[in-house]
Phi, psi and omega in degrees: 000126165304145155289129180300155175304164171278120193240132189292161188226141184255147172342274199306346182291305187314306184316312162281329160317265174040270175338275200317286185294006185282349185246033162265009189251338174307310192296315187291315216303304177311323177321152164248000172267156156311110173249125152225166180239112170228170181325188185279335191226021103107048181268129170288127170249350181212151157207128171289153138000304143317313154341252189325339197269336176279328185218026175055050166221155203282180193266315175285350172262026187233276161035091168072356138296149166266111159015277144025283186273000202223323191236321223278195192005087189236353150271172181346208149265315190270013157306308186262000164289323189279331171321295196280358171290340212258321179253021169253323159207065137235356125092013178220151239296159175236153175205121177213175165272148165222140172268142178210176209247088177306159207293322196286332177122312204301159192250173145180202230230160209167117176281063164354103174221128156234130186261101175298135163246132163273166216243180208256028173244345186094344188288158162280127172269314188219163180235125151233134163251120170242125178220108176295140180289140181227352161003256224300300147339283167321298186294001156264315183300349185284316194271316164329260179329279179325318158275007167266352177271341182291306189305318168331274197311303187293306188275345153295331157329261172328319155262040158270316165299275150015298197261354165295280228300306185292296178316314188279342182308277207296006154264320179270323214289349163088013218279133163261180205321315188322273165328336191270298171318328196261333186270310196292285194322291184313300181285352140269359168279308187277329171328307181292316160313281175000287192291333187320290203288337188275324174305324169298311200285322162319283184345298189271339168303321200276331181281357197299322187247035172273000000 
């Protein structure tokens, strides 16, 4: 499914949507999450307050706009194909991450969750999207990868380096017994380092996207 074209919305349908949702807006009004609520063709009839403070653009300027046009599409294509296959006709919640753009230019990151609410016919009436800022998140997980691939390169480096060393010591090195014991010793500290670090490195993988 294409993203649908942009279809305009008139003052009075909002007004009347308005209406319909008013008594969910005491609850979003509170939110510290990004909240809109739109139409069947994803025209904002609400934005909480959290809106603006998240994507620098005023409330009346979000109003009766497409997501889309004003912080939204910045991803793939086929990103916003499958949201809208999954909630316009499957008619059920979509949930990701999305980057997306502030008025201002500067980007971050927001966990993208939407729900179709249906009219008592099966039709889609409304979209409510709640979207956590996860910016900070992302940007950890970013410093993750990086240091697990600098931690890779550099400590398979060392114990490459390391066990050459070692290896030519117990072939060349001319070592008497004392020494050769002392050589044995050296090749289970690392042996043991070995497992340490393959443990660490489990470790922060399994921890990259808490």
């Amino acid at each position: 499914m294409k993203t649908p074209i942009r279809k305009p919305i008139d003052i009075n349908k909002i007004e009347e949507l308005s209406k319909e949702i008013h008594p969910l807006k005491a609850v979003f009004d509170q939110m510290k999450d990004h909240v809109v609520i739109t139409d069947e063709n994803a025209a904002i009839i609400y934005a909480n307050p959290a809106v603006e403070k998240h994507t620098g653009f005023k409330i009346h300027e979000a109003i009766g706009k497409n997501p889309g046009d004003l912080w939204g599409s910045r991803m793939p294509e086929n990103f916003y194909q499958k949201m809208w296959y999954r909630i316009k006709i499957e008619k059920e919640p979509f949930i990701s991450e999305v980057e997306n753009q502030r008025k201002d230019g500067s980007t971050y990151w927001q966990e993208l969750r939407i729900s179709p609410i249906l009219d008592a016919t099966g039709d889609i009436k409304f979209f409510i999207a709640i979207e956590p800022d996860i910016t900070s998140k992302i940007e950890l997980n970013r410093t993750r990868e990086s240091f697990m691939a600098t931690f890779d390169k550099n400590i398979q480096s060392s114990f490459r380096n390391s066990r050459q060393i070692l290896d030519w010591l117990s072939t060349h090195g001319r070592l008497n017994q004392k020494q050769k014991e002392r050589l044995e010793t050296v090749y289970k500290q690392e042996q043991n380092l070995s497992v340490l670090v393959d443990s660490l490195r489990d470790f922060l993988k399994k921890h990259q996207s808490d």
